[in-house]
PDB file of N, CA, C and O in Angstrom:
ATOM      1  N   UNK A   1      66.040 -32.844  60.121  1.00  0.00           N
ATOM      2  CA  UNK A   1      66.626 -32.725  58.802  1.00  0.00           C
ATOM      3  C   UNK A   1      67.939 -31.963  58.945  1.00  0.00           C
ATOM      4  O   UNK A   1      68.048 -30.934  59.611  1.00  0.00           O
ATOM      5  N   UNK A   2      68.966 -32.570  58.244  1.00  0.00           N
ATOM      6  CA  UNK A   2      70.077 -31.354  58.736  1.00  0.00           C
ATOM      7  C   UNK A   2      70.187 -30.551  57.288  1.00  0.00           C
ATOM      8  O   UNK A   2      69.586 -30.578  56.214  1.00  0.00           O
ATOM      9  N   UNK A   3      71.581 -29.632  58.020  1.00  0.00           N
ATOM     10  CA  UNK A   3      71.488 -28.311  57.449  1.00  0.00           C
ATOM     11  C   UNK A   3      71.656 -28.399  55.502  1.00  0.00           C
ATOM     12  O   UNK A   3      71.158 -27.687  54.630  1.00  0.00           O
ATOM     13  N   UNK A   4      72.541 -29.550  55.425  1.00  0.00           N
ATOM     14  CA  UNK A   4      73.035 -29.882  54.077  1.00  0.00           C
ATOM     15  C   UNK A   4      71.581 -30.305  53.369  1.00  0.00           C
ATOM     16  O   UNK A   4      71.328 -29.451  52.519  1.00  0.00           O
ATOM     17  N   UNK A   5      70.755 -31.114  53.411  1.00  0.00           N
ATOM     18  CA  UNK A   5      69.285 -31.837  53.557  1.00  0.00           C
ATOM     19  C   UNK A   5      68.395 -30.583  53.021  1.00  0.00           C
ATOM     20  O   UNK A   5      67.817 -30.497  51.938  1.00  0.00           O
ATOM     21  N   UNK A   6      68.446 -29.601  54.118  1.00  0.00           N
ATOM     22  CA  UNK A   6      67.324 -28.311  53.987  1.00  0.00           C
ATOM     23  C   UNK A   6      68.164 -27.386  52.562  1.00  0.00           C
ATOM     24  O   UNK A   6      67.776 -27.051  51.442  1.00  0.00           O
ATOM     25  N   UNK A   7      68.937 -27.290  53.010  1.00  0.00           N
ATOM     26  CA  UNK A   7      70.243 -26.672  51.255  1.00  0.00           C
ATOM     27  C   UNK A   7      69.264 -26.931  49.957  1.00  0.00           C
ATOM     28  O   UNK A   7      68.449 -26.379  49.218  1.00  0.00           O
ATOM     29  N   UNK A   8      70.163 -28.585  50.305  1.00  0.00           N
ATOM     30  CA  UNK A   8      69.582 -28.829  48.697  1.00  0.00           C
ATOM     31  C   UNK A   8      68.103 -28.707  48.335  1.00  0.00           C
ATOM     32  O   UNK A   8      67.701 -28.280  47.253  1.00  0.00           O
ATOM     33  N   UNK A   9      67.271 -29.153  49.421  1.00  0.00           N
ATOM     34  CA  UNK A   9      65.682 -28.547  49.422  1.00  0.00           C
ATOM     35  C   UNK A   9      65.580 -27.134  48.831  1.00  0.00           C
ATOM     36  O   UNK A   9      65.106 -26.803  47.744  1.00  0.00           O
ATOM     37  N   UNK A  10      66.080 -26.444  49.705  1.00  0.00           N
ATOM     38  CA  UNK A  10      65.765 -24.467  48.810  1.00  0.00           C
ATOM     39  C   UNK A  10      66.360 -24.559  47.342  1.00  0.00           C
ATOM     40  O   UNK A  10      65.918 -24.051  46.311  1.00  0.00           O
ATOM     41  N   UNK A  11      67.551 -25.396  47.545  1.00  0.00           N
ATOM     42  CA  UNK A  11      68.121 -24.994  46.123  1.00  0.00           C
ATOM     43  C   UNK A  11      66.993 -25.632  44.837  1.00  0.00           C
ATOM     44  O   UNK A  11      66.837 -25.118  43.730  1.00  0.00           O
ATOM     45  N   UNK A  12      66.275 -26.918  45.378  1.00  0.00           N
ATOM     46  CA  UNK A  12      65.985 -27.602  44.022  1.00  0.00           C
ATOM     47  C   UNK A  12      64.549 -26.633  44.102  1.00  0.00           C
ATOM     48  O   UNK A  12      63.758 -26.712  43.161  1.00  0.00           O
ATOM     49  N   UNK A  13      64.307 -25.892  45.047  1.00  0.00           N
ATOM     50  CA  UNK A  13      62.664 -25.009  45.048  1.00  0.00           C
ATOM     51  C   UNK A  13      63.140 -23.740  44.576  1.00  0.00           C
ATOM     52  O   UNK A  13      62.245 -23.027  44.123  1.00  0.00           O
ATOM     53  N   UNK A  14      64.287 -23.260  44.554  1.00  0.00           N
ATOM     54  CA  UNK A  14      64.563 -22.084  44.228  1.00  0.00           C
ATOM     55  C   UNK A  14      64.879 -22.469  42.270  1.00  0.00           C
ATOM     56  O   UNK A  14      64.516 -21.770  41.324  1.00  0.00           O
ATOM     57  N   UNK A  15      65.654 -23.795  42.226  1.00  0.00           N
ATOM     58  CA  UNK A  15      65.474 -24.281  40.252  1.00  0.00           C
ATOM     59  C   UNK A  15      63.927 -24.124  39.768  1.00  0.00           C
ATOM     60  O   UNK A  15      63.739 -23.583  38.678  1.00  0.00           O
ATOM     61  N   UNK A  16      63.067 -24.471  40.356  1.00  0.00           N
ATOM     62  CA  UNK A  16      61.655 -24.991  39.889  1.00  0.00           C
ATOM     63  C   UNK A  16      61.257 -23.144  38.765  1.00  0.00           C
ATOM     64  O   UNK A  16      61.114 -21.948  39.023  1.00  0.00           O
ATOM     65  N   UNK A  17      61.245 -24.087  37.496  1.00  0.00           N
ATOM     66  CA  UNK A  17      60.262 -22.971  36.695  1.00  0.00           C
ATOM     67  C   UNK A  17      59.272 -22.099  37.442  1.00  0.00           C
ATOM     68  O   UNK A  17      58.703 -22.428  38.483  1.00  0.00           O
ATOM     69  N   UNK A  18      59.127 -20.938  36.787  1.00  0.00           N
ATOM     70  CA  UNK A  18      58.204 -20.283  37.216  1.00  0.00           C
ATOM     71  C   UNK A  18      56.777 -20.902  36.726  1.00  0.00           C
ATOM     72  O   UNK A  18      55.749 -20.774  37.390  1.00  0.00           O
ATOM     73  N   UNK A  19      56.834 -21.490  35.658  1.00  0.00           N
ATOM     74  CA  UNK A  19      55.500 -22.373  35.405  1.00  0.00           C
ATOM     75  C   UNK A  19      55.232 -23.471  35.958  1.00  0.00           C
ATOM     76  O   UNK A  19      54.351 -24.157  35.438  1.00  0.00           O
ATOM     77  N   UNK A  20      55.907 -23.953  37.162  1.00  0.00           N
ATOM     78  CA  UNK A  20      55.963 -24.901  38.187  1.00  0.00           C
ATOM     79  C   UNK A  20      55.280 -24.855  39.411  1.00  0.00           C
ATOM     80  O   UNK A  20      54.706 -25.692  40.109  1.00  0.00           O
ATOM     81  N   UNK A  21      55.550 -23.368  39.500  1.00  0.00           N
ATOM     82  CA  UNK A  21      55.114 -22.655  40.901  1.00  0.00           C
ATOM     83  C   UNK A  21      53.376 -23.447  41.672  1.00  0.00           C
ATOM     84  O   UNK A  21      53.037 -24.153  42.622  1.00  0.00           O
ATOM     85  N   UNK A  22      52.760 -22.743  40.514  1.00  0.00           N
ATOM     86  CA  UNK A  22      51.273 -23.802  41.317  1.00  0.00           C
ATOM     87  C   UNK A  22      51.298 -25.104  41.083  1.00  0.00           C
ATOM     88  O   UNK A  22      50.116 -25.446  41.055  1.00  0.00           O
ATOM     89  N   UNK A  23      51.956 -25.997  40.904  1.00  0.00           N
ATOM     90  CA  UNK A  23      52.053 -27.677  41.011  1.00  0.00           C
ATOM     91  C   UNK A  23      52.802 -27.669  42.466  1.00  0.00           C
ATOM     92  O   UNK A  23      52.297 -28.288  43.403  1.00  0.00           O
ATOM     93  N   UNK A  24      53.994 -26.962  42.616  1.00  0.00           N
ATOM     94  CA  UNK A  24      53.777 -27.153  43.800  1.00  0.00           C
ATOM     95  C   UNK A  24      53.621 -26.683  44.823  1.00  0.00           C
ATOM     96  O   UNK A  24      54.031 -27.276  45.821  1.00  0.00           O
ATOM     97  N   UNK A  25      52.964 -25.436  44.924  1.00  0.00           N
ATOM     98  CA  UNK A  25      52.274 -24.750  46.117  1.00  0.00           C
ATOM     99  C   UNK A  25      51.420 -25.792  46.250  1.00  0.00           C
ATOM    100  O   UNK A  25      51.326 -25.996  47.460  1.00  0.00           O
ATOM    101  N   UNK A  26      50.606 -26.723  45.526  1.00  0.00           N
ATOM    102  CA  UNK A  26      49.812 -27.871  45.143  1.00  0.00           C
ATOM    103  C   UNK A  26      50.162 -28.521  46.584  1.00  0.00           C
ATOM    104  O   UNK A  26      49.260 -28.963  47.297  1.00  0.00           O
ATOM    105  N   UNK A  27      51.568 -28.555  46.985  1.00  0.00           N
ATOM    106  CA  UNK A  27      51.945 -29.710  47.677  1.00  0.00           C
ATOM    107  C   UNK A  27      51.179 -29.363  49.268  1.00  0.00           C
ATOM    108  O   UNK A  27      50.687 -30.173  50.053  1.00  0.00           O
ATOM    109  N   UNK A  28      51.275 -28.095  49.372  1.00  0.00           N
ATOM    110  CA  UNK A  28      51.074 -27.204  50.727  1.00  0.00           C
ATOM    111  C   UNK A  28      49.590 -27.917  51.051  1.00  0.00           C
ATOM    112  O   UNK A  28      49.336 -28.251  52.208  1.00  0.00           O
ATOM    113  N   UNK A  29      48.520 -28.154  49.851  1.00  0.00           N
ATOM    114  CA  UNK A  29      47.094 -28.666  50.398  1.00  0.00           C
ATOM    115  C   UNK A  29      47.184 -30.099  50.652  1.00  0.00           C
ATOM    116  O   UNK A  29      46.239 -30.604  51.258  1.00  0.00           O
ATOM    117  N   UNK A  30      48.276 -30.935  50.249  1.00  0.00           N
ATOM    118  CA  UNK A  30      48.216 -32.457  50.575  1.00  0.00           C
ATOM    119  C   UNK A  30      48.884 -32.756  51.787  1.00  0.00           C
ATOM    120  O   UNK A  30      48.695 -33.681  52.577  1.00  0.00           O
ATOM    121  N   UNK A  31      49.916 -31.568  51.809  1.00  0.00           N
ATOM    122  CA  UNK A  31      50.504 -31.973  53.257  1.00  0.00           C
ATOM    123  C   UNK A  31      49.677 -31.743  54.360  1.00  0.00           C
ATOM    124  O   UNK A  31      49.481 -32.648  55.171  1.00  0.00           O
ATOM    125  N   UNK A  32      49.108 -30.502  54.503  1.00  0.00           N
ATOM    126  CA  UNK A  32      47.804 -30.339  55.467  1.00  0.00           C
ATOM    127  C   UNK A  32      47.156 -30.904  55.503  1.00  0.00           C
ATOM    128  O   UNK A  32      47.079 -31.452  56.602  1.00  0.00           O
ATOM    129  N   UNK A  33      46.088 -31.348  54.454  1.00  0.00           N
ATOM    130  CA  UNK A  33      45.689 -32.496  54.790  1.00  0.00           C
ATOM    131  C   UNK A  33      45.751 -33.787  55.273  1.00  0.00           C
ATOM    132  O   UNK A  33      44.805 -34.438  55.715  1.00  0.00           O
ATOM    133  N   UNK A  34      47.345 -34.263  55.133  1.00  0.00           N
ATOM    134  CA  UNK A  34      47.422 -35.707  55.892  1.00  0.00           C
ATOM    135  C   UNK A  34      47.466 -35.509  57.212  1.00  0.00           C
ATOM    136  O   UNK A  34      47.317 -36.460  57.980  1.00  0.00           O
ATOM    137  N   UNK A  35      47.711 -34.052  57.726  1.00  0.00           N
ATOM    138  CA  UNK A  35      47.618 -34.143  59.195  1.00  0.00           C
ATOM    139  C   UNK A  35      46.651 -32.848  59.885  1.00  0.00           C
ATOM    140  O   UNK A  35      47.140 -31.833  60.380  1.00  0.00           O
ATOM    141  N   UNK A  36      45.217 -33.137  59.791  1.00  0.00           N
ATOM    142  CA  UNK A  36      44.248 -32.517  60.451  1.00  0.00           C
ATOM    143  C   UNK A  36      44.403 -31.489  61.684  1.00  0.00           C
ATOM    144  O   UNK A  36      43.688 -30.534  61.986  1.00  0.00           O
ATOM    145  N   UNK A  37      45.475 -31.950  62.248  1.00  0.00           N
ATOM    146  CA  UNK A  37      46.286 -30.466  62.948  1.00  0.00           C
ATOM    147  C   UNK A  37      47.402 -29.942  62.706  1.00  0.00           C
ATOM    148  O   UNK A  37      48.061 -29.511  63.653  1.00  0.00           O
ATOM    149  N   UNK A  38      47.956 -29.837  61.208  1.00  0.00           N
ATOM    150  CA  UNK A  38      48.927 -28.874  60.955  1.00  0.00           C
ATOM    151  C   UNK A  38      48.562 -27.659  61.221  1.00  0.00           C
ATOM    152  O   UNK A  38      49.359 -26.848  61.691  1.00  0.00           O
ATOM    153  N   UNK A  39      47.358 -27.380  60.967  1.00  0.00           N
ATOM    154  CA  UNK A  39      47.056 -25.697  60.678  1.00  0.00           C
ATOM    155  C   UNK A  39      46.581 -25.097  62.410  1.00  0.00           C
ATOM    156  O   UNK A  39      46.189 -24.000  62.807  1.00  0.00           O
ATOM    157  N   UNK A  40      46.755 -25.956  62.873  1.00  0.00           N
ATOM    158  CA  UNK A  40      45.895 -25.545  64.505  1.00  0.00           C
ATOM    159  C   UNK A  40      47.015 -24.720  65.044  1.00  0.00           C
ATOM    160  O   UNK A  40      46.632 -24.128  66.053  1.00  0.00           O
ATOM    161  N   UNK A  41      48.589 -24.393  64.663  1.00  0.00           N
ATOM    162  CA  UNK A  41      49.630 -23.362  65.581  1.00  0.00           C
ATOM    163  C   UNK A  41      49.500 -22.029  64.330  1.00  0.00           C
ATOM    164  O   UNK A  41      50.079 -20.952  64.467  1.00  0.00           O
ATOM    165  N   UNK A  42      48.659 -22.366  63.183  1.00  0.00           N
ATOM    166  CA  UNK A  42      48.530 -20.919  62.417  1.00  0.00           C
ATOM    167  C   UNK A  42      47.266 -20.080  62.887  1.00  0.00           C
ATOM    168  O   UNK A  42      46.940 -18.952  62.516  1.00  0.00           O
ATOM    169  N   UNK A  43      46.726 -20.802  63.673  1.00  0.00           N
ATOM    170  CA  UNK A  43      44.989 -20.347  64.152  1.00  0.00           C
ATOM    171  C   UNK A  43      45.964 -18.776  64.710  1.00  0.00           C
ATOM    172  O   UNK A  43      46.328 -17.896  63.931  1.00  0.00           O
ATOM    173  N   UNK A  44      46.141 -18.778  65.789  1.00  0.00           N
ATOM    174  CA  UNK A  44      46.923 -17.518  66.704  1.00  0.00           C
ATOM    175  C   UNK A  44      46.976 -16.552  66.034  1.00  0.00           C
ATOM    176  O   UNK A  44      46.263 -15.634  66.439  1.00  0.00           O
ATOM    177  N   UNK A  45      47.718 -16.305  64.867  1.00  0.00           N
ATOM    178  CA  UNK A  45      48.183 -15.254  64.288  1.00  0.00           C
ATOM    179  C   UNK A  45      47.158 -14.671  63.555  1.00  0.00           C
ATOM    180  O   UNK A  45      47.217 -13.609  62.936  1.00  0.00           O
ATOM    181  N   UNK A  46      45.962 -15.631  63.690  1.00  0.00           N
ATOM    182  CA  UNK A  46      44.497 -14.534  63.034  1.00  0.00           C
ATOM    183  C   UNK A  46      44.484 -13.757  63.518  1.00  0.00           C
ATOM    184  O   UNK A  46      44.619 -12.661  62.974  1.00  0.00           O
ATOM    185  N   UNK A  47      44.279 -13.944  65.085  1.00  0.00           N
ATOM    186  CA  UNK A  47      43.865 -13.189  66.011  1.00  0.00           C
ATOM    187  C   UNK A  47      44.539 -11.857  66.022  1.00  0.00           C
ATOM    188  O   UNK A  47      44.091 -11.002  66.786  1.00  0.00           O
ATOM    189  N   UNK A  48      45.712 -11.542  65.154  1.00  0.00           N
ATOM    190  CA  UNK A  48      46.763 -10.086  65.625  1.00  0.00           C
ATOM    191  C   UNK A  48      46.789  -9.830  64.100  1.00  0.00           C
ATOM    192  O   UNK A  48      47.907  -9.875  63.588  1.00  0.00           O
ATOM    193  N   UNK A  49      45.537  -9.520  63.140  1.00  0.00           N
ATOM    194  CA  UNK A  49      45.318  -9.447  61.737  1.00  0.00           C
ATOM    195  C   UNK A  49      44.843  -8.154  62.011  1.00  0.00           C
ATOM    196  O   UNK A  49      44.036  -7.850  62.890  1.00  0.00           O
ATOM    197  N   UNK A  50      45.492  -7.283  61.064  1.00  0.00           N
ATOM    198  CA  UNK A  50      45.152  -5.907  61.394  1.00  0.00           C
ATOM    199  C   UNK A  50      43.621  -5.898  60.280  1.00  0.00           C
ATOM    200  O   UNK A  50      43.132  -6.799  59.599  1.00  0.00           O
ATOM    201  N   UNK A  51      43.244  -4.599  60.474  1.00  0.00           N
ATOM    202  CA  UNK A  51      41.919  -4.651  59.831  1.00  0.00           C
ATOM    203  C   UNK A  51      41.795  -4.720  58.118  1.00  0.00           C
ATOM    204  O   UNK A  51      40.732  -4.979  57.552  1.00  0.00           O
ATOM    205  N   UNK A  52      43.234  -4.406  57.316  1.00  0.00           N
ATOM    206  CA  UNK A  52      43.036  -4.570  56.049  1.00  0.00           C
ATOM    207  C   UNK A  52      43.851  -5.377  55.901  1.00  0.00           C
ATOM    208  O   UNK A  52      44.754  -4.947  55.184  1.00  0.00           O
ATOM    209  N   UNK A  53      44.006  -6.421  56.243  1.00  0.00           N
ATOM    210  CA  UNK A  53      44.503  -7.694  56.363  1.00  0.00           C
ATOM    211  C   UNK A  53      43.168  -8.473  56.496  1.00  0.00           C
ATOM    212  O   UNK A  53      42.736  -9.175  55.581  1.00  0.00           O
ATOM    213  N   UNK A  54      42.431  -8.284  57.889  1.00  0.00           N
ATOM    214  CA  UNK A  54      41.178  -9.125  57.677  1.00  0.00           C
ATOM    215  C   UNK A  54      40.342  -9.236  56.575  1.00  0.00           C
ATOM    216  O   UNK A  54      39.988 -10.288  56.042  1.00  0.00           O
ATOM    217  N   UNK A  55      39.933  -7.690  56.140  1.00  0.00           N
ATOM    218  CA  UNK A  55      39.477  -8.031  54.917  1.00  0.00           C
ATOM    219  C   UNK A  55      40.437  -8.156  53.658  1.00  0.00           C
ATOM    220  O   UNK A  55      39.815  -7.569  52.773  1.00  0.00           O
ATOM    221  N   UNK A  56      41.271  -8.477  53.282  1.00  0.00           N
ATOM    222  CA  UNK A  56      41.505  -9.377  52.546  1.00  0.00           C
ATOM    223  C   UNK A  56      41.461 -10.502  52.778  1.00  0.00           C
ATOM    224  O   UNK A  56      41.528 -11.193  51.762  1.00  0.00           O
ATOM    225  N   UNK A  57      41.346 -11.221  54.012  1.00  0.00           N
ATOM    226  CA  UNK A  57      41.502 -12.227  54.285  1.00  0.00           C
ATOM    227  C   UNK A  57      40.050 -12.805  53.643  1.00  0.00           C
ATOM    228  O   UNK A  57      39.683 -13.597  52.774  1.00  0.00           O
ATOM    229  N   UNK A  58      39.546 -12.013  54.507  1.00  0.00           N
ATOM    230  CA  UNK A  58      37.903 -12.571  53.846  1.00  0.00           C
ATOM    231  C   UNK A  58      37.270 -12.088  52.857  1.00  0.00           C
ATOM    232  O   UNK A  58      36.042 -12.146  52.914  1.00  0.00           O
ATOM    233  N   UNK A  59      37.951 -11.434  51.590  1.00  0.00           N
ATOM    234  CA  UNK A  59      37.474 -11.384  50.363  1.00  0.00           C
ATOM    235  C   UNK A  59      38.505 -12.643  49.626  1.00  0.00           C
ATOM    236  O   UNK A  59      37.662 -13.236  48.953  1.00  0.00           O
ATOM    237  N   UNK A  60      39.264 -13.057  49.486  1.00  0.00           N
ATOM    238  CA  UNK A  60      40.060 -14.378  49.190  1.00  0.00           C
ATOM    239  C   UNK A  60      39.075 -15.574  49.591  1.00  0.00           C
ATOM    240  O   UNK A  60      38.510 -16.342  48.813  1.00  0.00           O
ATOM    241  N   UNK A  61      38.993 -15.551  51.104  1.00  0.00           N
ATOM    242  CA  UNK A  61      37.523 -16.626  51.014  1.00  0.00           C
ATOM    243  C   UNK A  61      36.051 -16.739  50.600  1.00  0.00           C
ATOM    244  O   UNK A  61      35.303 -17.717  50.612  1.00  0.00           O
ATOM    245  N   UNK A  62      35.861 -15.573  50.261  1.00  0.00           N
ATOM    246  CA  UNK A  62      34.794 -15.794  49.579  1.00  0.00           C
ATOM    247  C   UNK A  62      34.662 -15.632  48.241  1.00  0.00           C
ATOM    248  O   UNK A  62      33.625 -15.930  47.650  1.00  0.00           O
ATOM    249  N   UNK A  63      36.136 -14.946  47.431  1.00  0.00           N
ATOM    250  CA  UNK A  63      36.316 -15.712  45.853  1.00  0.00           C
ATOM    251  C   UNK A  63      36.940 -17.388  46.176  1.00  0.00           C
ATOM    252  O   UNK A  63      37.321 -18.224  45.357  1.00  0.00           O
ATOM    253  N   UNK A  64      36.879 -17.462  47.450  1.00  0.00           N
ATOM    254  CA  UNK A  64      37.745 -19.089  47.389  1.00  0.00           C
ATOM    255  C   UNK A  64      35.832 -19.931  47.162  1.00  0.00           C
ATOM    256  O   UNK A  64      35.447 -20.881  46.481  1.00  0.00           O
ATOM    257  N   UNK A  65      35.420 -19.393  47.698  1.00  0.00           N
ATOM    258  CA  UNK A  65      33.744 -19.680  47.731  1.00  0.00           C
ATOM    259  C   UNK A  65      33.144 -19.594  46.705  1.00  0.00           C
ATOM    260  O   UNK A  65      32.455 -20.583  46.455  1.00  0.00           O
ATOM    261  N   UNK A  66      33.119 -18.755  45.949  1.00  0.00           N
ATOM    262  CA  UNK A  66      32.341 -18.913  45.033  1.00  0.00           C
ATOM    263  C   UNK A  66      33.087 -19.558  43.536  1.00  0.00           C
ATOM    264  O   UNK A  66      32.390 -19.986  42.617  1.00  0.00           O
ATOM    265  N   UNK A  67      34.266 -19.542  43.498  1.00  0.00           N
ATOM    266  CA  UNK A  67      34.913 -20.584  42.433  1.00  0.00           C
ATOM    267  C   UNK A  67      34.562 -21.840  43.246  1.00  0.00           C
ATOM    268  O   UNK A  67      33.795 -22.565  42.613  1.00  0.00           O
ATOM    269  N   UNK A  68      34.856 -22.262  44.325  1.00  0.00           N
ATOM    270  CA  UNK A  68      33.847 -23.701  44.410  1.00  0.00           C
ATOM    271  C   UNK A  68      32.798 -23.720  44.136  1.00  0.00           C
ATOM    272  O   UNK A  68      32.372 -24.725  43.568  1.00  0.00           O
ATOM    273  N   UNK A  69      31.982 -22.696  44.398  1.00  0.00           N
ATOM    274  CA  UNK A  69      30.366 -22.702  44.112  1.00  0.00           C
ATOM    275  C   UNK A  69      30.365 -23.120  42.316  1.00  0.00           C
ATOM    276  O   UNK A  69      29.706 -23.992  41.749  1.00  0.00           O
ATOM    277  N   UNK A  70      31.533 -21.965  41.635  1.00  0.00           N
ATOM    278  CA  UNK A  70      31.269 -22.507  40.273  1.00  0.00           C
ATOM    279  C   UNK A  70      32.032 -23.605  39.643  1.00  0.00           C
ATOM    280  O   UNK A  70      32.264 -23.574  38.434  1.00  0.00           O
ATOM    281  N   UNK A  71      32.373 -24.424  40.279  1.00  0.00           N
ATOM    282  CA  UNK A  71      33.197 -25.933  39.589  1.00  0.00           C
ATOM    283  C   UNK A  71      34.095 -25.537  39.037  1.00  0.00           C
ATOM    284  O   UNK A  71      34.316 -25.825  37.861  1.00  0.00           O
ATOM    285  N   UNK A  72      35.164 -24.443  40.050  1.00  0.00           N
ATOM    286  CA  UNK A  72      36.663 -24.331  39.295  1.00  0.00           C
ATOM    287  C   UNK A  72      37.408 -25.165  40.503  1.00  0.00           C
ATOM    288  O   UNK A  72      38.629 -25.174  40.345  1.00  0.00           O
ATOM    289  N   UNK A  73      36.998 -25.800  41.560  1.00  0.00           N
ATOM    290  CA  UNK A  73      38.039 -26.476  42.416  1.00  0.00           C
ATOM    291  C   UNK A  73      38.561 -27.722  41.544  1.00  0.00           C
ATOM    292  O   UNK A  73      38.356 -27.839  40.335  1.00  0.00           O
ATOM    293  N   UNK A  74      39.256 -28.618  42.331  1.00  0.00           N
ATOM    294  CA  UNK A  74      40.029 -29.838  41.674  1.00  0.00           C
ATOM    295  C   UNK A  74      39.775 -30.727  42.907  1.00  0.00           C
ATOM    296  O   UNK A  74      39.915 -30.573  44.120  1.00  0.00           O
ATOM    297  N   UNK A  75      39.314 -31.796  42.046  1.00  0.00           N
ATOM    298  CA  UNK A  75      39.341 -33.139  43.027  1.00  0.00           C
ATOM    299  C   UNK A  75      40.545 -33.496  43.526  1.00  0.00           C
ATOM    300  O   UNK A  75      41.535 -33.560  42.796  1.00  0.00           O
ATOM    301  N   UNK A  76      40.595 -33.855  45.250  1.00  0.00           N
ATOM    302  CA  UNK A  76      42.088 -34.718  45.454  1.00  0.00           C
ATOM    303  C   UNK A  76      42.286 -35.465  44.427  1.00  0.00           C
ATOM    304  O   UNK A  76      43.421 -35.361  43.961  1.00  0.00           O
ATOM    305  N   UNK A  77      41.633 -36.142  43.932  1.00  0.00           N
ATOM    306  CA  UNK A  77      41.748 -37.181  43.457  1.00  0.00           C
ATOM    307  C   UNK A  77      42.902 -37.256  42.356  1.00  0.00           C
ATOM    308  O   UNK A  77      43.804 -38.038  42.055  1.00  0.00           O
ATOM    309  N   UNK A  78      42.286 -35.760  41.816  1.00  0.00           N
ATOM    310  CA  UNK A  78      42.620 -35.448  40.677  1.00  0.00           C
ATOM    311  C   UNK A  78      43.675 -34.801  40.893  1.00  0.00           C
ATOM    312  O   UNK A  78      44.593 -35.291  40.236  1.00  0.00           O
ATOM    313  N   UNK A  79      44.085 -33.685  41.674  1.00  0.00           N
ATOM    314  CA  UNK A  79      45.115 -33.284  42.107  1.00  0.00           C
ATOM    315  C   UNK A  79      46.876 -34.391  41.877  1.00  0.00           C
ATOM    316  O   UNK A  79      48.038 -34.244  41.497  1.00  0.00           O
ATOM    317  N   UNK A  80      45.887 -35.509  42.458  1.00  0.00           N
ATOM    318  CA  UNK A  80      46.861 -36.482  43.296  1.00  0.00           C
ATOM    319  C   UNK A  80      47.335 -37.266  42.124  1.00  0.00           C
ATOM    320  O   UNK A  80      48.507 -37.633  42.208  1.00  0.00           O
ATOM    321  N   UNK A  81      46.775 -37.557  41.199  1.00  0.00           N
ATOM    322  CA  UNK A  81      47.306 -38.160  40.046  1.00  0.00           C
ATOM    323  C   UNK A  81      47.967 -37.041  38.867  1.00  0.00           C
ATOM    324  O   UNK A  81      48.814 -37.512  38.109  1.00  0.00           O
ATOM    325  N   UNK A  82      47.550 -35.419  38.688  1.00  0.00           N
ATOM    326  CA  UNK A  82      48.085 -34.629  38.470  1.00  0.00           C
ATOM    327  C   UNK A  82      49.715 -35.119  38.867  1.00  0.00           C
ATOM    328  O   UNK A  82      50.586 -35.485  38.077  1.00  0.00           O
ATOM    329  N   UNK A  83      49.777 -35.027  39.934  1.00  0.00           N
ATOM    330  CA  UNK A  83      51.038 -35.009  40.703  1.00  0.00           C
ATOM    331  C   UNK A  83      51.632 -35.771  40.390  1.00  0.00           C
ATOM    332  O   UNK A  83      52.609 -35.480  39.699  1.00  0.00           O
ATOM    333  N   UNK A  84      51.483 -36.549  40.579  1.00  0.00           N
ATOM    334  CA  UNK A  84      52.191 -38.467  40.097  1.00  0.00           C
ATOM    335  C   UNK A  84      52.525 -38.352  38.956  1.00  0.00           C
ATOM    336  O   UNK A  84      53.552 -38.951  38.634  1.00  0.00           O
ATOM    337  N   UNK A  85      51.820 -37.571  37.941  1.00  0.00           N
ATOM    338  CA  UNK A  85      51.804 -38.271  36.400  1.00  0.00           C
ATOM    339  C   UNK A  85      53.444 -37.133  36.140  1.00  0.00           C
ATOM    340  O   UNK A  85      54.331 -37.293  35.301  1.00  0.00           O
ATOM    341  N   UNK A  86      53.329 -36.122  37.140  1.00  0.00           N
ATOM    342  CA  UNK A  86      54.721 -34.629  36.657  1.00  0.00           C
ATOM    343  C   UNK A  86      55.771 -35.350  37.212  1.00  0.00           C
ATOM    344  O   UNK A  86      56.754 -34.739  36.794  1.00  0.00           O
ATOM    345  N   UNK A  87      56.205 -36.343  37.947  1.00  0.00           N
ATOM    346  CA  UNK A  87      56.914 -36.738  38.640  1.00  0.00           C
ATOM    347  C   UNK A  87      58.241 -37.125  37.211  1.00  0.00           C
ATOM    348  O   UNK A  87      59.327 -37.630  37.497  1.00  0.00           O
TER     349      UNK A  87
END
């Protein structure tokens, strides 16, 4: 991507409403997902998580856990037509 390309990228993410913000952090779970090893060069940097870092880490996953447990997640599905329909 060149430098002009990545520009206008920050610039049109740096316009986006603040009531925008989670539609598209939104984008961060579809892109990972189309490729099953994006996240495999973030594994490393667990490993050098100081200790109140870890636990936050793992109190976030387990409110990430139990709002799935209580039916606050979102279907891709649903996500994905979310998306489409803001376009």
């Amino acid at each position: 991507m060149s430098n002009a390309a990545r520009q206008e990228l920050h610039a049109l993410v740096d316009a986006l409403p603040v009531s925008e913000e989670q539609a598209a952090r939104r984008y961060e779970v579809l892109r990972d997902a189309s490729d099953p090893y994006a996240s495999l060069d973030k594994v490393e940097p667990l490993l050098d998580l100081a200790d109140d870092e870890r636990a936050r880490l793992h109190a976030s996953l387990r409110q990430a856990e139990d709002e799935i447990a209580a039916g606050k997640s979102v279907a891709a599905e649903d996500l994905v037509r979310e998306l489409r329909a803001a376009r």
